[in-house]
C-alpha positions in Angstrom: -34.0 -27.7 -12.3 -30.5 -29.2 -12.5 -28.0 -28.3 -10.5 -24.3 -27.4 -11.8 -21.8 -30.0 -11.4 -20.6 -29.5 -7.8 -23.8 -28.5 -6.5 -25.4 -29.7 -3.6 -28.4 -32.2 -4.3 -30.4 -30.8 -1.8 -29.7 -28.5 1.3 -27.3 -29.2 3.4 -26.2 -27.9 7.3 -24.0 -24.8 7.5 -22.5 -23.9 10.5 -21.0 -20.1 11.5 -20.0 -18.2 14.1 -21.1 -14.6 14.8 -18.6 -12.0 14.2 -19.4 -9.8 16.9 -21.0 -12.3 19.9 -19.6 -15.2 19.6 -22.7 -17.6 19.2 -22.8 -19.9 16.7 -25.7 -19.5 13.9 -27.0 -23.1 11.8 -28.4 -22.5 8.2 -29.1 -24.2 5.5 -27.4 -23.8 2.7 -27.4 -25.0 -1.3 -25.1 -23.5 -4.0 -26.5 -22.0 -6.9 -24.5 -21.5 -10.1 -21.5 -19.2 -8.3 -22.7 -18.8 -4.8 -23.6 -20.4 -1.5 -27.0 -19.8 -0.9 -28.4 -20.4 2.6 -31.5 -20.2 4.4 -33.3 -19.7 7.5 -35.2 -23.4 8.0 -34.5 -26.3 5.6 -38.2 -25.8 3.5 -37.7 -21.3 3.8 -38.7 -20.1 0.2 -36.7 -16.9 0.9 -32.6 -16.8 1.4 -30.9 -15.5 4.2 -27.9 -14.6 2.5 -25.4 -15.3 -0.1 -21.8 -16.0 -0.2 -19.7 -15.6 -3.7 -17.6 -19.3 -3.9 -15.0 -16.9 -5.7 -14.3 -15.3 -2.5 -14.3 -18.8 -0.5 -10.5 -20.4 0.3 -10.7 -23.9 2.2 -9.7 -24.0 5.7 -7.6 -25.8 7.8 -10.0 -28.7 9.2 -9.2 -29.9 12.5 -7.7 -27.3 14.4 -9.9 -24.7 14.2 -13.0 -26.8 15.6 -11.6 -25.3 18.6 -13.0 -22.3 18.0 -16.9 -23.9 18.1 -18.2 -24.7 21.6 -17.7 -28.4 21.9 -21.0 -29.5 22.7 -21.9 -28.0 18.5 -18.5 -29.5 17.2 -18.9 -30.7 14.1 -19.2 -33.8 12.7 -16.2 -35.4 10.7 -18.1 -35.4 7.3 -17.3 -31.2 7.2 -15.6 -28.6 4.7 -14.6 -25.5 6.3 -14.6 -22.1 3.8 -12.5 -19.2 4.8 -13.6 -15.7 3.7 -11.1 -12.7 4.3 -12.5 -10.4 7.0 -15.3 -13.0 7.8 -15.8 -16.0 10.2 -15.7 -19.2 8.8 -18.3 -21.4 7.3 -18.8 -25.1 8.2 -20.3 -27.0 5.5 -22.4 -30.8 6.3 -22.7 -33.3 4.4 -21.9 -36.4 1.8 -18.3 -37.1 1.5 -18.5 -36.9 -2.6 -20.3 -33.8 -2.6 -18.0 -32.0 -0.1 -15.0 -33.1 -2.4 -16.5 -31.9 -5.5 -17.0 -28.2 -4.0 -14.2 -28.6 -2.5 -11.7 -29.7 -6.0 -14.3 -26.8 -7.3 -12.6 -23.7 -5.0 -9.1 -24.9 -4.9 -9.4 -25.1 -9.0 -10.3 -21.1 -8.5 -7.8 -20.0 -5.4 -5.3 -19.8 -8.1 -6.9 -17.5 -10.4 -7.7 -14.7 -7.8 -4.1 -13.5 -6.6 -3.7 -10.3 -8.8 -0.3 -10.2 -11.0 2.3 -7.9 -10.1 4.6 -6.1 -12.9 7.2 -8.4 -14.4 9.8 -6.0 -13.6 10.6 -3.3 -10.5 12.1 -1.0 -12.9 9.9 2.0 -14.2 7.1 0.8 -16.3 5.7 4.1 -17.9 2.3 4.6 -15.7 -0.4 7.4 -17.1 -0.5 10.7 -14.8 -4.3 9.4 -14.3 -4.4 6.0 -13.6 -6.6 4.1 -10.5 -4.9 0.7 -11.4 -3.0 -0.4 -7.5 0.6 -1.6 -8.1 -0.7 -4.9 -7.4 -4.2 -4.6 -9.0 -4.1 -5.2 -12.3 -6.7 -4.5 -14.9 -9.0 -7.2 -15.3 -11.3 -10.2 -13.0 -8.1 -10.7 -11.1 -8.4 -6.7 -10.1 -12.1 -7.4 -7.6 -11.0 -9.2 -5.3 -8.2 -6.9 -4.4 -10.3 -4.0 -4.9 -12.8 -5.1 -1.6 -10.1 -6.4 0.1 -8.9 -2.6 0.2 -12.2 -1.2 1.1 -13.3 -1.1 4.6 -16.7 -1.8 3.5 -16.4 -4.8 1.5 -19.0 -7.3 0.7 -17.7 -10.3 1.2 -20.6 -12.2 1.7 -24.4 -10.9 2.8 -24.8 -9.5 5.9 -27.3 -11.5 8.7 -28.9 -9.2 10.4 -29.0 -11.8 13.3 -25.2 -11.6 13.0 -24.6 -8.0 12.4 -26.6 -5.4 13.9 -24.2 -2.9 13.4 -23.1 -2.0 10.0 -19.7 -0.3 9.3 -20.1 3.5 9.0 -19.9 4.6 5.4 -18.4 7.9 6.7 -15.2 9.3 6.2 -14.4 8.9 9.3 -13.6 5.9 10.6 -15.7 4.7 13.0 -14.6 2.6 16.2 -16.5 -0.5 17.5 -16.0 0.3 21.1 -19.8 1.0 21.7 -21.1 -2.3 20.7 -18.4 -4.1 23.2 -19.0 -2.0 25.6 -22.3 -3.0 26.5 -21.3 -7.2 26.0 -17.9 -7.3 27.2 -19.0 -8.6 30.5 -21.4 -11.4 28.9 -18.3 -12.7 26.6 -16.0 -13.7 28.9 -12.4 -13.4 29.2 -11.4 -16.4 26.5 -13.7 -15.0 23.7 -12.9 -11.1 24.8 -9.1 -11.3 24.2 -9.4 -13.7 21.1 -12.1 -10.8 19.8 -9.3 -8.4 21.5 -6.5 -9.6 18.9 -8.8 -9.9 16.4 -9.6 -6.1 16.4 -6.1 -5.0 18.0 -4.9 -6.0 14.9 -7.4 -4.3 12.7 -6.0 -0.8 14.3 -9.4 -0.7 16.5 -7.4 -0.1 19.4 -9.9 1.5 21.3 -12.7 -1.3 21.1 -9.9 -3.4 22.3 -8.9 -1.6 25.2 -12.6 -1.9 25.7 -12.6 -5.7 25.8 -9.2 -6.3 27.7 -9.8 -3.7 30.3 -11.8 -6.0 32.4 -9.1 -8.7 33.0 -5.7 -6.5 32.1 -5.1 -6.2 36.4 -5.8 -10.4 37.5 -5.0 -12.1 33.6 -1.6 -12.3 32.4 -3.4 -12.9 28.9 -4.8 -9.7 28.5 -2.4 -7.8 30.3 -0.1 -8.8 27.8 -2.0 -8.1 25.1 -3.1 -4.9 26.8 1.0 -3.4 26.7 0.8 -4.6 22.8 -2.5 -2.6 22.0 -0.4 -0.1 23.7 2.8 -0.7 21.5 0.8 -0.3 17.9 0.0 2.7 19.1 3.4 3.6 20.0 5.2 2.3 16.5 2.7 5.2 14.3 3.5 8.2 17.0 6.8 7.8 18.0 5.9 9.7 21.2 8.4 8.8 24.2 5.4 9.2 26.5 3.2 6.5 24.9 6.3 4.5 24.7 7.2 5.0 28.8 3.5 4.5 29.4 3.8 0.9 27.7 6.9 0.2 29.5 4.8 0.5 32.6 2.3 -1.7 31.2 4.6 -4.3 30.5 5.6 -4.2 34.4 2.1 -5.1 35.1 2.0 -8.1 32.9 5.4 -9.2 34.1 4.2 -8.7 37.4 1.2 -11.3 36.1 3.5 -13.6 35.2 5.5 -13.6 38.1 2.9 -14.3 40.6 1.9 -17.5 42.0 -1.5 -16.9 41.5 -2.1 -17.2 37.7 -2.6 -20.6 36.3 -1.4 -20.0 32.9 0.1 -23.3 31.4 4.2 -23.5 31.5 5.0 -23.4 27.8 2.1 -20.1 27.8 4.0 -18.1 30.3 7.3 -18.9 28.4 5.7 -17.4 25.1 4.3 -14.2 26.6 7.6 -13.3 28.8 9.3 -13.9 25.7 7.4 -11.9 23.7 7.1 -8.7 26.9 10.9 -9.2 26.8 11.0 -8.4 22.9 8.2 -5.9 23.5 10.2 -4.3 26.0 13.6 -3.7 23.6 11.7 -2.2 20.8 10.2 0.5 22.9 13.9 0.8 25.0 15.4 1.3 21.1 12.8 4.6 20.5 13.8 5.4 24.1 17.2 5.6 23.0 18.2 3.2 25.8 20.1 1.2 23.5 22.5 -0.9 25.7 19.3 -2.2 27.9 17.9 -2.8 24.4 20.3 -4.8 23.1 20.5 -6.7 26.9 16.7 -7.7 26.5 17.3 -8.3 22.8 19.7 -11.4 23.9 17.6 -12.4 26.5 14.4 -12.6 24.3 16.3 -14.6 21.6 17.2 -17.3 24.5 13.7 -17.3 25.2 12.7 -17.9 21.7 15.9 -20.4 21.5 14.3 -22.6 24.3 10.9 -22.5 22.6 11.8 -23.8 19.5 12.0 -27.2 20.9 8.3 -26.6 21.9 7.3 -26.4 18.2 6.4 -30.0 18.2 2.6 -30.0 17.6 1.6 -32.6 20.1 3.1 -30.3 23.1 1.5 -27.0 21.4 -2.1 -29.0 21.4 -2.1 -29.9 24.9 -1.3 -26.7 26.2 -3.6 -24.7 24.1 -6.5 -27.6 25.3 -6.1 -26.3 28.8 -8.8 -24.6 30.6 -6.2 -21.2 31.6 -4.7 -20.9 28.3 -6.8 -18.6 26.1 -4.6 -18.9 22.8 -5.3 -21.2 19.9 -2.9 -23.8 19.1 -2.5 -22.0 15.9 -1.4 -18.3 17.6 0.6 -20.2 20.1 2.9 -21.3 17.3 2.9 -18.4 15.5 3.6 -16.5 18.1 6.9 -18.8 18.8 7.5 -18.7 14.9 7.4 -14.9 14.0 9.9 -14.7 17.1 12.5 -17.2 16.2 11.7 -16.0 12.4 12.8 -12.2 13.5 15.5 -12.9 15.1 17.3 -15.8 12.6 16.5 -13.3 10.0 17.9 -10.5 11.6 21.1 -11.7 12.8 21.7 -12.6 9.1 21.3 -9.1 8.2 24.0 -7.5 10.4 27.4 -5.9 8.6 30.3 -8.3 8.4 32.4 -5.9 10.8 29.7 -6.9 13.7 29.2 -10.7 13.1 31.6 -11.5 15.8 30.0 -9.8 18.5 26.5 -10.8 17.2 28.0 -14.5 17.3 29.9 -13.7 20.8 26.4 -12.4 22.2 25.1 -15.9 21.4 22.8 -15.1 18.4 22.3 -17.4 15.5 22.3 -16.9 12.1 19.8 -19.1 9.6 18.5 -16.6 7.3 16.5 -20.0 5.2 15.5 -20.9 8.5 13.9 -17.4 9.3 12.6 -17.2 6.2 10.7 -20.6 6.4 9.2 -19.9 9.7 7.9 -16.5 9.1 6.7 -18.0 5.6 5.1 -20.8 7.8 3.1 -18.1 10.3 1.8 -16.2 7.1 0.9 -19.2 4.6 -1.2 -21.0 7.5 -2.5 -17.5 8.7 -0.6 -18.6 12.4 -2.9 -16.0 14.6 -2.1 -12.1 15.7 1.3 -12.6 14.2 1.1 -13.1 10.8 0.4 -9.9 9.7 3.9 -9.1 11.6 5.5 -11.9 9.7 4.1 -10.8 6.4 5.5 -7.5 6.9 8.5 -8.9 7.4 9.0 -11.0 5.1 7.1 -8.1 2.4 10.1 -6.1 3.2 13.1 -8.5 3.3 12.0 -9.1 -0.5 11.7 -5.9 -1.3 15.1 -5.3 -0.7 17.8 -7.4 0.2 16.1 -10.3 -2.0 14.1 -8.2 -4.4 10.8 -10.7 -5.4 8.1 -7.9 -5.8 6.0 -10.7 -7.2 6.0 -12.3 -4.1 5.7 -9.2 -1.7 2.8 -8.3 -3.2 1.2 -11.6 -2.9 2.2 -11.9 0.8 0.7 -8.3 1.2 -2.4 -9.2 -0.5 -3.2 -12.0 1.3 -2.8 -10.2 4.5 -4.7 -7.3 3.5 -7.7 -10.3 2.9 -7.4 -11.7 6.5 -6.9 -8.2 7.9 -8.2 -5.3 5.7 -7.8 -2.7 8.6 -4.4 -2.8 9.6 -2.2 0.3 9.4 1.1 -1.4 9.3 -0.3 -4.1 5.8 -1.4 -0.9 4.1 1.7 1.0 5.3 4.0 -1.7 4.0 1.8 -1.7 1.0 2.4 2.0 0.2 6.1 0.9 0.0 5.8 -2.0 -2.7 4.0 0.4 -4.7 6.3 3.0 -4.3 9.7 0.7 -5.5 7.0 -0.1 -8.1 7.1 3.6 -9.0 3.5 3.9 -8.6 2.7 7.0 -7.1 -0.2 7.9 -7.1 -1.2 4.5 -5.4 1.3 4.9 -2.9 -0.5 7.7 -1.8 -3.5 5.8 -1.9 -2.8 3.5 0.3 -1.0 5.6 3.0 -4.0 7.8 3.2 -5.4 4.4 3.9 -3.8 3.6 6.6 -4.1 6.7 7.9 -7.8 6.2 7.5 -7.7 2.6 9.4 -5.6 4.5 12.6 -9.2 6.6 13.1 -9.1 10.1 13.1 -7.1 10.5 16.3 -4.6 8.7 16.0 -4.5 9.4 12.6 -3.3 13.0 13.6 -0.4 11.8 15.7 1.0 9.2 13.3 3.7 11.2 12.2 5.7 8.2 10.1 2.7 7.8 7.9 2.7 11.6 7.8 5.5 12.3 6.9 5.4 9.4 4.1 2.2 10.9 2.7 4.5 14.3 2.7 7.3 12.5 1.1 5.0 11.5 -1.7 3.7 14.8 -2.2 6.9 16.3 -2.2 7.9 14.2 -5.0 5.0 14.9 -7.0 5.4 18.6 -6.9 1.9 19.2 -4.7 3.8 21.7 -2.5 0.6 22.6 -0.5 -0.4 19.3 0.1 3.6 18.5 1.3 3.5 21.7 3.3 0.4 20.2 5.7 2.1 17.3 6.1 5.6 17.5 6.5 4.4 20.6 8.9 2.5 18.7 10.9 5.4 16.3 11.6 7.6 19.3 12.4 5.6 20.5 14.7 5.2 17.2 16.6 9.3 16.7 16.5 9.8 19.8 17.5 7.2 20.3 20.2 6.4 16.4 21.7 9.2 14.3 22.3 9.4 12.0 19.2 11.5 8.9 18.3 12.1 10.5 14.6 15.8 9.5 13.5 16.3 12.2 10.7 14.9 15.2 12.4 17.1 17.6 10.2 16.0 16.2 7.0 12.1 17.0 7.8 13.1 20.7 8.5 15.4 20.6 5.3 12.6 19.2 2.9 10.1 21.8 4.6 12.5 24.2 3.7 12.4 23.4 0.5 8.5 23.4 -0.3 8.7 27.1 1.4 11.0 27.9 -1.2 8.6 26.3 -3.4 5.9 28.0 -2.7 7.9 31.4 -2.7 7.8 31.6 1.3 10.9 33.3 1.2 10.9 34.0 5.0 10.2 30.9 6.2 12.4 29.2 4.5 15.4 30.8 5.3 14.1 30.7 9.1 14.2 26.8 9.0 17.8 27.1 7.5 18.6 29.2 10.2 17.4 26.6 12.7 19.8 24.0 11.0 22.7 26.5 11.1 22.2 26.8 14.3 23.2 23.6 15.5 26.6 23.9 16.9 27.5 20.3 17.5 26.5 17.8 14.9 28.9 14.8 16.2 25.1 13.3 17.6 23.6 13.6 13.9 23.8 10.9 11.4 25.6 11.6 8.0 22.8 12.2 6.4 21.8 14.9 8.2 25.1 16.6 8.9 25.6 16.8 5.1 21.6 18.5 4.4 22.9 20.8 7.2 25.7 22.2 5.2 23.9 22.3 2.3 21.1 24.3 3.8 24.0 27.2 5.3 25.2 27.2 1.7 21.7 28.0 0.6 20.7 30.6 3.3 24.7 32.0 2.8 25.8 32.3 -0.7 22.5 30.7 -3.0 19.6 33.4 -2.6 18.6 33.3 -6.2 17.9 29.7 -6.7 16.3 28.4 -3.8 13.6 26.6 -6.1 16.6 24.0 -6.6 16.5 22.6 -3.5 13.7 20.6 -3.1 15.3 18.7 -6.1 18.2 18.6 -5.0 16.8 16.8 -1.8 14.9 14.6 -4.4 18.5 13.8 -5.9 20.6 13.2 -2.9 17.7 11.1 -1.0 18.0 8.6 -4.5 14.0 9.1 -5.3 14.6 10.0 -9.1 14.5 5.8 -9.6 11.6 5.3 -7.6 10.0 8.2 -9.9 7.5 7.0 -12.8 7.9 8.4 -16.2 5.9 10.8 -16.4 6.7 12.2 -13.1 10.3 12.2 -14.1 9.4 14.5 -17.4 7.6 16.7 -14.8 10.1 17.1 -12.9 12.9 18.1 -15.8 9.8 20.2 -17.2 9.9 22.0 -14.2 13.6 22.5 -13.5 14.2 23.8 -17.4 11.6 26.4 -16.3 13.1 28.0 -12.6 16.5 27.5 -14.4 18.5 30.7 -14.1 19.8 32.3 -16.9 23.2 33.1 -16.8 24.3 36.2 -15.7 27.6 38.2 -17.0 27.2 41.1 -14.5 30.1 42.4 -13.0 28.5 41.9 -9.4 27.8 38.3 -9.6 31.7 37.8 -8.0 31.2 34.6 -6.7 29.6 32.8 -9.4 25.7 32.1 -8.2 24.3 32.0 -11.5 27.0 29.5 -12.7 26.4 27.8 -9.3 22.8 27.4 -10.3 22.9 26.6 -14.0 25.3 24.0 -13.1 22.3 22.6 -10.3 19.7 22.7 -12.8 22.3 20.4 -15.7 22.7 18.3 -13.3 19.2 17.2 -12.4 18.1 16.9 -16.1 21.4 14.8 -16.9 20.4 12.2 -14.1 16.4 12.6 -15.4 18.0 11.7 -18.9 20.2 8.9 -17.3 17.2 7.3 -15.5 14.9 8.0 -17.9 17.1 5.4 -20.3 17.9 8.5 -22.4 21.6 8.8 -22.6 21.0 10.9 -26.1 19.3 13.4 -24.7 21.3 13.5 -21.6 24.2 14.2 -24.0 22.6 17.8 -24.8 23.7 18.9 -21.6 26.9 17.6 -20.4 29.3 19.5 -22.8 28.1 22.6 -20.8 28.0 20.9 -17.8 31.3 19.6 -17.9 32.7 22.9 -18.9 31.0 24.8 -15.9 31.7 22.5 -12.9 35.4 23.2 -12.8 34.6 27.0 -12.8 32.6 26.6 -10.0 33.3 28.3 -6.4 34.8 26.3 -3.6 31.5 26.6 -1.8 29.8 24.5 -4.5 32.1 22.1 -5.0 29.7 19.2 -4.4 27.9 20.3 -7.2 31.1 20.1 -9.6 32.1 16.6 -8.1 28.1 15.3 -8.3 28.0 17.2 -12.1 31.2 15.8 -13.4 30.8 12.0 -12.1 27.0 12.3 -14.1 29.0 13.6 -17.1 31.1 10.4 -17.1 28.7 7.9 -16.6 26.5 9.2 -19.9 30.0 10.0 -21.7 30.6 6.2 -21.3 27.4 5.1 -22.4 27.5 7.2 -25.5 31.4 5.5 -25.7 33.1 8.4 -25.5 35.8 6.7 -23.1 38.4 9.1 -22.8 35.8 12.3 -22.0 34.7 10.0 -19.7 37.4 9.0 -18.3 38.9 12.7 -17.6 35.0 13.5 -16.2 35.5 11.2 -13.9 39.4 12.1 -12.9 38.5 15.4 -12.1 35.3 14.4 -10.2 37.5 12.2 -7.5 39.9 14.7 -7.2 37.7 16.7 -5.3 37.8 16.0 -1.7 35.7 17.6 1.6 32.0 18.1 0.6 28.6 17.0 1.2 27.7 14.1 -0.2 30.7 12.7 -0.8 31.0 9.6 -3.4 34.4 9.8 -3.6 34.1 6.2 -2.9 31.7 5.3 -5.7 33.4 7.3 -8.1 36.7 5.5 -7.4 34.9 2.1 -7.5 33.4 3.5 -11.6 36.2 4.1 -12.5 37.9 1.5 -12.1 35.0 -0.9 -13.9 35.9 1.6 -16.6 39.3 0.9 -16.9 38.6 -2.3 -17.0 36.5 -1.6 -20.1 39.2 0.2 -21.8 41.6 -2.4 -21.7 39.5 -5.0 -22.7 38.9 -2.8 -25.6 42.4 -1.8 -26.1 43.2 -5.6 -26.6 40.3 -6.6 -28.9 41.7 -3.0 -31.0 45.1 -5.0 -31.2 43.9 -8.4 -31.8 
């Protein structure tokens, strides 16, 4: 039969390493229509396996031939194939031929990144849809769709290769076991490289299991030992896992230090850079801020010294040494994601502190960081590009919004590393600013899912996301476990958890809810009682006062404060459509009627009508609705300067709403009085004084210049 253009004449060598034992296995392979096929023996009748050429990128071609055992190093006529989540492929044979499958994949590599939506604003989204934000309908949707799932078929399993299938439970199941019984057999080289490998997979505990042997006489894997140690440390929070790193970060300096490890110069450099940044980020949870900020500078100088290093040549030789156990490729991605962070990062810092960023010697390059971390990610630079990605995921999500390009950073990541916590948590965030709910909650259960079921229970950040979500969505039981959960562990283990107030304020609020009328007003109580709030950040001081002001004076309109908390943490834009209608749906129906007793004397029901206006205006406002927005702000405006002093945030929040849909229905005037009367209010939670100061003078503006065109 005739093979398709492309197609191997006849079979040809294939070369692969095995995942789990690090031998390498020789086929022989012949592609068929779509796929590689290969086979036992070159005359076998039956296949071995298949591999899909859809799911096949080409590899880099000489530096990874480090990887084989040199006495099986392959030939010069070769074509390497990189599958996500697999080893990779060595292909043997004619020059023409390799080039034709070659020109064949590249033509497809295109065609496989999924699309994200054209725009970050709210693209209406059905209550019931399964599409991810960056998994369209569509071919383009597969490959994304296995790179999410743990159990993914990238190519055909070898039973030579992979005696151990992935458990199809619900549980996620560690690999520790199967190590445990080979780690001695591997050796230390190919048990940290396997050590990264599933490090940064969240196995953590197969890990362990391979660096353990090595982490007191290696510097190597005692290093990588405190970092196991520190992704574990960045989902709990805990203060004791992150002492218990510090003290494994002694023992690798310790390493370092001593005379009797061979490590190559430039190595040792890298890793006491990298235990030096190590070191700050757990002193930061530690609240040891001034030591942080000391080993920040000294890590940057460490990084600053290495950059001259970069030079490939140099990089080479050292990673060719017999006590170096890196790759050429994670040494420099190891210098890259450090001098990337830190350029990056000094560009971020407020105007008021560049002078003593600049006095404390830091540079600022923000390209710079930008193409370095780009660099570690787009050549897949070892262990650290999945930090870089994130990175890099995040600076364009918000300080130069390019969701496009997040997602495809994301994506790309998720292929190489389909297990890590931190890619799917950082995933759950694109899809969220992409207003995609339901698939933010998606993915954080994910992640949760790739941190194994104990520490899945102590990652309180993801939890309290996956609470957040809920919370938005109105699923108050499902918010309740949650965001309880991470209560508990704030309040009861010593946490690094910056906005401890706001989780008991939006608990609080689901109690309320869910008509737990008792133990909601006990978790205002515990926010009342905080005497001294100098050591809280704004944000929490202000959800303080508003939760005495709801245990005090507001006892019949509780209900509003879980959207209140939605308003005044800025989720309503975040919100898809059809969540927002929910949501004003929802308010219309706890909305108070208005009461003309005599023993309403201060006002509650007026309080809370003038609550409930207010969330519905800014629904309408986001919603693109300034119409029907414009049902509610005559009464609006008309209540909020009747309202007690005890709710005046509520009449300056109500009347600044009032005067931004006044103006886009060009009623200028109203607007303009709305907007008078909003600034002239002074103390109160939440202020925007500020912003309200700053519209109107953009309005002004607007009224002259159409004052002038009047006269002209």
């Amino acid at each position: 039969m005739e093979q398709p253009q492309g197609a191997f004449r006849q079979r040809r060598l294939l070369t692969k390493r095995g995942c789990w034992f690090g031998r390498t296995v020789k086929r022989w392979c012949q592609v068929e229509r779509d796929e590689l096929v290969y086979y036992a023996t070159q005359d076998s009748a039956e296949p071995r396996g298949r591999v899909s050429l859809s799911e096949c990128t080409l590899g880099r071609e000489s530096d990874q031939l480090e990887m084989w055992p040199k006495a099986q190093a392959s030939p010069a006529g070769t074509l390497q194939l990189v599958r996500p989540g697999k080893g990779p492929l060595l292909l043997s044979g004619p020059a023409e031929e390799l080039e034709a499958l070659a020109l064949r994949i590249r033509s497809r590599s295109l065609a496989q990144l999924p699309e994200l939506p054209a725009s970050p604003t709210m693209p209406e989204v059905p209550a019931s849809a399964e599409v991810l934000p960056y998994r369209p309908a569509g071919p383009a949707a597969e490959p994304l769709a296995r790179i999410c799932s743990r159990n993914s078929e990238w190519s055909a399993q070898v039973p030579e290769e992979l005696e151990h299938s992935p458990s199809r439970s619900k549980v996620r199941q560690s690999q520790a076991p199967v190590f445990q019984e080979v780690v001695q057999s591997l050796g230390p080289k190919l048990a940290f490289r396997k050590a990264m490998e599933l490090m940064w997979n969240y196995d953590l505990e197969a890990a362990h299991v391979l660096l353990h042997p090595w982490r007191s006489s290696v510097i190597w894997h005692a290093t990588a030992y405190a970092e196991c140690s520190l992704l574990r440390t960045v989902l709990t929070g805990r203060k004791s896992d992150a002492l218990a790193t510090l003290e494994l970060i002694k023992v690798a300096e310790t390493l370092r230090l001593d005379s009797g490890d061979k490590a190559p110069e430039l190595a040792q450099e890298v890793l006491s850079a990298e235990l030096l940044l190590m070191r700050s980020v757990l002193q930061v949870m530690l609240g040891l801020r001034l030591r942080a900020l000391y080993n920040l500078r000294q890590a940057w100088y460490a990084y600053y010294r290495l950059e001259s290093s970069l030079d490939p040549q140099h990089l080479r030789q050292c990673s060719q040494e017999v006590t170096c156990l890196s790759s050429y490729e994670d040494l420099r991605g190891r210098i890259l994601f450090g001098l990337g962070f830190f350029y990056m990062a000094a560009s971020l810092v407020p105007a008021s502190l560049v002078p003593l960023v600049r006095l404390a010697g830091f540079l600022m390059h923000r390209q710079k960081g930008k193409a370095y971390l780009f660099e570690a990610v787009e050549g897949n630079l070892g262990s650290r590009s999945a930090g870089a990605a994130i990175l890099l995921a995040m600076y364009h999500l918000d300080l130069e919004p390019d969701m496009k390009h997040a997602g495809n950073i994301l994506i790309a990541s998720l292929g190489r590393q389909p297990e890590n916590a931190l890619l799917h948590w950082a995933g759950s965030l694109l899809a969220w600013r992409n207003t995609f709910m339901s698939q933010a909650v998606s993915i954080t259960g994910k992640a949760l899912w790739c941190c194994g079921e104990e520490l899945g229970e102590k990652a309180i950040y993801l939890r309290y996301e996956l609470g957040m979500f809920h919370f938005i969505e109105m699923e108050w039981h499902k918010a309740h476990e949650h965001l309880n959960c991470v209560y508990a562990s704030v309040n009861s283990d010593k946490v690094f958890f910056p906005y401890s107030t706001l989780v008991t304020t939006q608990l609080a609020a689901v109690a309320f809810s869910m008509g737990q009328q008792e133990h909601g007003e006990s978790l205002c109580k515990e926010c009342a009682a905080v005497q001294d709030w100098s050591g809280l950040l704004k944000l929490e001081t202000d959800f303080a006062k508003v939760m005495q002001i709801f245990l005090k004076r507001r006892r019949h309109g509780r209900r509003m404060l879980a959207f209140e908390v939605m308003y005044f943490l800025r989720q309503f834009p975040k919100v898809p459509r059809h969540m927002l209608l929910a949501i004003k749906d929802t308010v219309q129906k706890v909305m108070p009627p208005v009461s003309e007793s005599s023993e309403d004397t201060e006002g509650s029901s007026l309080v809370e009508l003038a609550s409930a206006l207010t969330i519905q205006v800014v629904i309408c406002f986001y919603l693109g609705d300034a119409a029907a927005a414009m049902v509610f702000v005559p009464e609006l405006s008309e209540i909020c300067p009747r309202l007690p002093s005890w709710a005046t945030y509520l009449s300056a929040h109500g009347l600044y709403w009032c005067g931004r849909v006044l103006a886009l229905n060009e009623r200028d005037q109203d607007a303009y009085s709305c907007l008078q009367l909003a600034r002239s209010y002074k103390k109160y939670p939440f202020n925007i004084t500020v912003k309200i100061s700053k519209v109107i003078t953009q309005h002004e503006e607007h009224m002259a210049i159409e004052a002038n065109l009047v006269s002209s």
